[in-house]
Backbone as a chain_set.jsonl record, in Angstrom:
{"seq": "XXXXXXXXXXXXXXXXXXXXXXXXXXXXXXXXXXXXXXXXXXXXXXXXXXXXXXXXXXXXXXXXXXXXXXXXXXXXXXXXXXXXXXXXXXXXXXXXXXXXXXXXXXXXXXXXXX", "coords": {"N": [[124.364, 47.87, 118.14], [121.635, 49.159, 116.46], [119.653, 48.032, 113.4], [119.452, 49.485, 110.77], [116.384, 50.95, 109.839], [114.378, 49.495, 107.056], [113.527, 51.561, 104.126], [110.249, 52.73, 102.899], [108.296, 50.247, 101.046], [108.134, 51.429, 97.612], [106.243, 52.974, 96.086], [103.802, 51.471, 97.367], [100.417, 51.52, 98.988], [100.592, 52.706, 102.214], [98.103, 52.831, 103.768], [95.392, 50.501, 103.715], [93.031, 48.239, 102.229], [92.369, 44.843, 103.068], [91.91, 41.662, 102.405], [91.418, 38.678, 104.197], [93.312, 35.941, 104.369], [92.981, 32.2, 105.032], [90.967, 32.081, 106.636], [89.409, 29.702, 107.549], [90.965, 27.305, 108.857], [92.311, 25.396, 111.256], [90.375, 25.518, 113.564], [90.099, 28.497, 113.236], [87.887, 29.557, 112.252], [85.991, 29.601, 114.274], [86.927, 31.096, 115.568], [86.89, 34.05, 114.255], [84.15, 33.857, 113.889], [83.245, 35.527, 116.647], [84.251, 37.383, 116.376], [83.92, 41.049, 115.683], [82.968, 44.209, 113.885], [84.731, 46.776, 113.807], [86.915, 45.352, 115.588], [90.023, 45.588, 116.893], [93.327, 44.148, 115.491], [96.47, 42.08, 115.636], [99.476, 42.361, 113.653], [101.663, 40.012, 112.27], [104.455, 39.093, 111.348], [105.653, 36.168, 109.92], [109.069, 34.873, 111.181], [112.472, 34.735, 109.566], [113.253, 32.434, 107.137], [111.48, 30.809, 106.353], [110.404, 30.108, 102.974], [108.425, 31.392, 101.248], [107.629, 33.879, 103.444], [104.985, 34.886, 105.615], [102.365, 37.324, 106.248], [100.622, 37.225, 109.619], [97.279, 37.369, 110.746], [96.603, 38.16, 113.851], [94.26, 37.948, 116.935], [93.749, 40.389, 119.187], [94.659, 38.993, 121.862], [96.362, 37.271, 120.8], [95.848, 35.088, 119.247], [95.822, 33.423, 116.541], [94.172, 34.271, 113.189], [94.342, 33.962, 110.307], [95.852, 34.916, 107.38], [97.516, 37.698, 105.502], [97.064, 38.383, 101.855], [99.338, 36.372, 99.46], [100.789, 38.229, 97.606], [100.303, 40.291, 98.988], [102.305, 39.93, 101.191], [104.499, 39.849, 100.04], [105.777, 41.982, 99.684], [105.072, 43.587, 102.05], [106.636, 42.043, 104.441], [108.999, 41.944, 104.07], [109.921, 44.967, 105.23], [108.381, 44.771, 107.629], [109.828, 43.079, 108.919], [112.084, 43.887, 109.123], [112.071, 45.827, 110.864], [109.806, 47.618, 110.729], [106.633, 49.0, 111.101], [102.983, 48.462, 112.101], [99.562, 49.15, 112.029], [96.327, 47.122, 112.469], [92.66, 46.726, 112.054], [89.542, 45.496, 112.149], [87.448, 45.586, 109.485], [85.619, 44.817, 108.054], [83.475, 41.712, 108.954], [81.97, 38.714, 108.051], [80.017, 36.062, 107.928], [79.007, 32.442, 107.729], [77.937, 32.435, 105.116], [79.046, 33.815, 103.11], [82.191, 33.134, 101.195], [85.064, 31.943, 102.463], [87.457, 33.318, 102.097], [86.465, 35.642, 101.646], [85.62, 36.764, 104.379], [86.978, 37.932, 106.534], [88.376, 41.153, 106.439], [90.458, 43.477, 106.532], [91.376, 46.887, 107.692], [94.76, 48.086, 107.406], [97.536, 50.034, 108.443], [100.032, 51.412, 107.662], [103.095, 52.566, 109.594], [105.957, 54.242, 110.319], [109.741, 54.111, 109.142], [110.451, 56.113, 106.573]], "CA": [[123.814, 48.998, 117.408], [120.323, 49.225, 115.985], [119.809, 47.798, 112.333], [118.916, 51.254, 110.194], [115.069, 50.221, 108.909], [114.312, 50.021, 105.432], [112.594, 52.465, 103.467], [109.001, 51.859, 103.179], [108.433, 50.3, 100.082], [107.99, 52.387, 96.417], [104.706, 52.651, 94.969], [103.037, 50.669, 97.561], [99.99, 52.0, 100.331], [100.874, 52.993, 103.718], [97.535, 52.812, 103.881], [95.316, 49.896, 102.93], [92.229, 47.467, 102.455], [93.05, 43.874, 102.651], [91.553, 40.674, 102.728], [92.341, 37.858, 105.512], [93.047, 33.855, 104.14], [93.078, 31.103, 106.043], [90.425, 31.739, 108.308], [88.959, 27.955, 107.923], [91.378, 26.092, 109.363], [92.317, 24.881, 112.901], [89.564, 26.595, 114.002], [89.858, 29.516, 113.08], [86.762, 29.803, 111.93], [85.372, 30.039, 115.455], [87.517, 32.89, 116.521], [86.38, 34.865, 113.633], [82.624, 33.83, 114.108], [83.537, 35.624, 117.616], [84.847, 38.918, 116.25], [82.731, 42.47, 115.196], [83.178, 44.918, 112.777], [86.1, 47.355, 114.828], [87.878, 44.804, 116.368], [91.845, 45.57, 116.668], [94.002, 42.913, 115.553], [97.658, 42.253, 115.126], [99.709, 41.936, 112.231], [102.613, 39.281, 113.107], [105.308, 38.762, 110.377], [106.318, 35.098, 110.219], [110.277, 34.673, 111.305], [112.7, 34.611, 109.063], [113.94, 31.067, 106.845], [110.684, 30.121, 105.226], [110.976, 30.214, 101.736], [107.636, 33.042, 101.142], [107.476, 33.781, 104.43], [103.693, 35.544, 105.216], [102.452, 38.069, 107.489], [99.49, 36.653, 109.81], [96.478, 38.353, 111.553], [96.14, 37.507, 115.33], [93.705, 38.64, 117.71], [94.869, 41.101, 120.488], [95.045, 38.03, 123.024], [97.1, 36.142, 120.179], [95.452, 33.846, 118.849], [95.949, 33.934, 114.95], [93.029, 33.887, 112.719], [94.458, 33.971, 109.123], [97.386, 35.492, 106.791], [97.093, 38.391, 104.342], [97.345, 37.433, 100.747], [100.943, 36.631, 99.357], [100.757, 39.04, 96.871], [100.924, 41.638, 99.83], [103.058, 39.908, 102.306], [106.017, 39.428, 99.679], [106.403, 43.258, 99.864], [105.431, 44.246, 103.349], [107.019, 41.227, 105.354], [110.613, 42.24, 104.264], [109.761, 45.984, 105.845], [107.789, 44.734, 109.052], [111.111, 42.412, 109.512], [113.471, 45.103, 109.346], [111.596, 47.268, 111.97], [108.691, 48.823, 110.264], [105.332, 49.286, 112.196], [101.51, 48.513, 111.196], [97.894, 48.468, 112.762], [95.121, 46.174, 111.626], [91.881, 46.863, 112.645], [88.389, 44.4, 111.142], [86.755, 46.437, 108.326], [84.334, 43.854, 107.788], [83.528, 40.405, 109.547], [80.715, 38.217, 107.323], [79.554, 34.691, 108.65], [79.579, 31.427, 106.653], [77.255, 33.124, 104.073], [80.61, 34.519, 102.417], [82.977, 32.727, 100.813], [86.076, 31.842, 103.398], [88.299, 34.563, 101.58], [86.138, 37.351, 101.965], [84.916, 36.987, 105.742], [87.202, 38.717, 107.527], [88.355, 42.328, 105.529], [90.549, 44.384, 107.673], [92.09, 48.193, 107.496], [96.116, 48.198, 107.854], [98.236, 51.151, 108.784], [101.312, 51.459, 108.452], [103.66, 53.854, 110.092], [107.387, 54.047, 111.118], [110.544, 54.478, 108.397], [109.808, 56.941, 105.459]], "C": [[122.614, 48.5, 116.595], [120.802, 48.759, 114.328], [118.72, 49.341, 112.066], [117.749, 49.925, 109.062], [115.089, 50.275, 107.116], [113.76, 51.114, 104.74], [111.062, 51.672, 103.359], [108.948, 51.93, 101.475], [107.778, 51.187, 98.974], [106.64, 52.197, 96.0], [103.221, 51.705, 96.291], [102.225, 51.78, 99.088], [100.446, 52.492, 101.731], [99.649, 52.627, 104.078], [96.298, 51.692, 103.106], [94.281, 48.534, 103.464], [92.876, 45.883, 102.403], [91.871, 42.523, 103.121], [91.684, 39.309, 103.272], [91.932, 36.186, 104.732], [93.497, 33.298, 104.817], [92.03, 30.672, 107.026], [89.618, 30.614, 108.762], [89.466, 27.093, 108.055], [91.958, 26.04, 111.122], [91.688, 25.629, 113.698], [89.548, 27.827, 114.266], [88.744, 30.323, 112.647], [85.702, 30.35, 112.958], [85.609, 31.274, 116.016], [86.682, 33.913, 115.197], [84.768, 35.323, 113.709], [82.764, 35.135, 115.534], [83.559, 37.468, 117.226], [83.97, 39.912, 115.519], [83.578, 43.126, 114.369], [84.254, 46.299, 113.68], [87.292, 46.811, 115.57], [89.491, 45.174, 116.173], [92.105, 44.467, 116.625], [95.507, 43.072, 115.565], [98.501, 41.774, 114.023], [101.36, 41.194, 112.876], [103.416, 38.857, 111.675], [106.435, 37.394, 110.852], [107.976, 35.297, 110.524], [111.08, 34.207, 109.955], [113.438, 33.299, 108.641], [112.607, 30.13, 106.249], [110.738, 30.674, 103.632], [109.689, 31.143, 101.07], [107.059, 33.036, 102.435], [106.028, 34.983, 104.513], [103.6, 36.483, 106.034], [100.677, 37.519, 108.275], [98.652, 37.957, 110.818], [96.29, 37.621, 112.644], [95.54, 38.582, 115.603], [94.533, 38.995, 118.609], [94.911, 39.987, 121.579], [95.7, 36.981, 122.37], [96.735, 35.247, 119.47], [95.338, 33.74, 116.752], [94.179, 33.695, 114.03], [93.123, 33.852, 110.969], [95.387, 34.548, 108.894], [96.359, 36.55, 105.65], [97.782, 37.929, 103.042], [98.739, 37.642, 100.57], [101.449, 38.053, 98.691], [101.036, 40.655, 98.063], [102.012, 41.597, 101.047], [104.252, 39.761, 101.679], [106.894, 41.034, 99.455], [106.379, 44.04, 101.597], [106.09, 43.044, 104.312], [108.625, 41.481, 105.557], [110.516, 43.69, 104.947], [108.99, 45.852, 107.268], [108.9, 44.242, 109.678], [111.952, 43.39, 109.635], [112.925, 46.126, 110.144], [110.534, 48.089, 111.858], [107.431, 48.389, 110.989], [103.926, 49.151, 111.562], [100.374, 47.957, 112.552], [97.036, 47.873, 111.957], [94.192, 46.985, 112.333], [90.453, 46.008, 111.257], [87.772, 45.323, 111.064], [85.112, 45.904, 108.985], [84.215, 42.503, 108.36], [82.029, 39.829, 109.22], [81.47, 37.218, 108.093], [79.81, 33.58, 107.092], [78.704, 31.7, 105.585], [78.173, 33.024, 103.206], [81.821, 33.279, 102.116], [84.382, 33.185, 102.031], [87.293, 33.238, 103.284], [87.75, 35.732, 101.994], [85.309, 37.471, 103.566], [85.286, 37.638, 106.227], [88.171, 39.605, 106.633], [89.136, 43.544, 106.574], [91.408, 45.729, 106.762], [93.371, 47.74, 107.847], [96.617, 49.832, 107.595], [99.334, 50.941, 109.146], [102.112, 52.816, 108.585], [105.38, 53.322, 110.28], [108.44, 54.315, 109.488], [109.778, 55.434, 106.966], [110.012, 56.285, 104.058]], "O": [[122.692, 47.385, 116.078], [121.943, 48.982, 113.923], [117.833, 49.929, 112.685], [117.901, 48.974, 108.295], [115.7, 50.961, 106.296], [113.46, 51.775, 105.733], [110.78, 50.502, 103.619], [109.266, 52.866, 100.742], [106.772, 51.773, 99.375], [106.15, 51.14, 95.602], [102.049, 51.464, 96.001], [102.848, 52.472, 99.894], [100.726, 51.294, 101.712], [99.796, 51.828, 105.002], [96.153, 51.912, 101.903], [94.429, 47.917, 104.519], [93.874, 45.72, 101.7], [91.139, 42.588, 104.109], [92.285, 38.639, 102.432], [90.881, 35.559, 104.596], [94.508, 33.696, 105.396], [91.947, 29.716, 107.798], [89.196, 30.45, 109.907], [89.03, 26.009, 107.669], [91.774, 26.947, 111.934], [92.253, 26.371, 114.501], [89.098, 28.315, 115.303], [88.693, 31.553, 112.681], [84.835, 31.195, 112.736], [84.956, 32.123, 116.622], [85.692, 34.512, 115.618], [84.249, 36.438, 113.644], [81.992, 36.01, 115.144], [82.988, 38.421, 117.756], [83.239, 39.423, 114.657], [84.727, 42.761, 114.119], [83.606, 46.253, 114.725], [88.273, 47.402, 116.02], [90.011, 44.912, 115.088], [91.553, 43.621, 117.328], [95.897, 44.238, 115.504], [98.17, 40.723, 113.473], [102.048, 41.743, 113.737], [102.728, 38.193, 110.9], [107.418, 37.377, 111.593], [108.287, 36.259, 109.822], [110.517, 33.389, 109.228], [114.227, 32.851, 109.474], [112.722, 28.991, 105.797], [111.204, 31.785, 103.376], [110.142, 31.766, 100.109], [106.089, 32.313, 102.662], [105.948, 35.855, 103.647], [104.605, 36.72, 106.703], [99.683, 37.455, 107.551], [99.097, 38.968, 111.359], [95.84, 36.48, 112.537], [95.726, 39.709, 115.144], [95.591, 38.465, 118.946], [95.505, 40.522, 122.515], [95.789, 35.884, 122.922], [97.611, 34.507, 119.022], [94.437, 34.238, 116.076], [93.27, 32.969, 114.433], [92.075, 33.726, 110.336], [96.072, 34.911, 109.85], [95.225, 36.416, 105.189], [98.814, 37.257, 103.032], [99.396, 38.541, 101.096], [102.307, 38.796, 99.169], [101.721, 41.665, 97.897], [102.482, 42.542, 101.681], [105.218, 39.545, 102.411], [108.079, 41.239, 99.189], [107.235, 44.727, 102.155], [105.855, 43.477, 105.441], [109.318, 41.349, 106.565], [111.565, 43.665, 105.59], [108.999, 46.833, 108.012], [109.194, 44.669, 110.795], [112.558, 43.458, 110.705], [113.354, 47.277, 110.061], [110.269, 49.042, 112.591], [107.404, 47.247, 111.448], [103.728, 49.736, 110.497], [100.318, 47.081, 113.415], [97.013, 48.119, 110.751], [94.589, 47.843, 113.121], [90.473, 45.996, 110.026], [87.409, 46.011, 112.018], [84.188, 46.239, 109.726], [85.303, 41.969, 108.146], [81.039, 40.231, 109.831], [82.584, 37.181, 108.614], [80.393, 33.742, 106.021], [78.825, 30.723, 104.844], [78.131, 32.057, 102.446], [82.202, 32.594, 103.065], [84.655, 34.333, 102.382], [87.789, 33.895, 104.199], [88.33, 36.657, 102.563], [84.428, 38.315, 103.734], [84.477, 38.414, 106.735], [88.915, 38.901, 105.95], [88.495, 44.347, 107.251], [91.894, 45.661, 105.633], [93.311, 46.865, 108.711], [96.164, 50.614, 106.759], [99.791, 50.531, 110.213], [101.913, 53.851, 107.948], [105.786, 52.161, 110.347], [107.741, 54.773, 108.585], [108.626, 55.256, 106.57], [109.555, 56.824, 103.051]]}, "num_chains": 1, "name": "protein.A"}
């Protein structure tokens, strides 16, 4: 039998700007150089048994390119784990101009439990 989802959490977006860290390491930097201002991505919620476990952004062929900050993955990671649903899509995608934090800027959407 199905686990019954959570509620989506109190007070917080469904809807929502966010800004992508990590994207300068194990070359990730390249994939991002790579990516435009529409791109779809996916939002991948680490497995559970790390101790703040994150939620990361991969490109649609997988390939990860950063995490959204903790501050937002310590509320939506326990609701993506329990069944709840979200689209990314890249807002914004600046070059090495930009400080590593603010390069890649994506839209999230989430949908699924009320």
């Amino acid at each position: 039998m199905p686990a019954t989802p959570l509620p989506y959490p109190e007070g917080r977006p469904r809807s929502f700007r966010a800004t992508v860290h990590g994207t300068v390491f194990g070359g990730r930097a390249e994939l991002v150089d790579e990516m435009k201002d529409g791109d779809r991505v996916l939002l991948v919620a680490d497995p559970p048994g790390d101790e703040a476990p994150g939620v990361w952004i991969h490109l649609e062929a997988g390939d990860p390119v950063g995490h959204l900050p903790p501050e937002i993955a310590s509320w939506l990671w326990p609701w993506l784990h329990a069944g709840g649903g979200a689209s990314a899509t890249a807002l914004r995608v600046h070059g090495e101009d930009v400080p590593s934090w603010r390069r890649l800027v994506v839209q999230v959407e989430c949908r699924g439990a009320a």
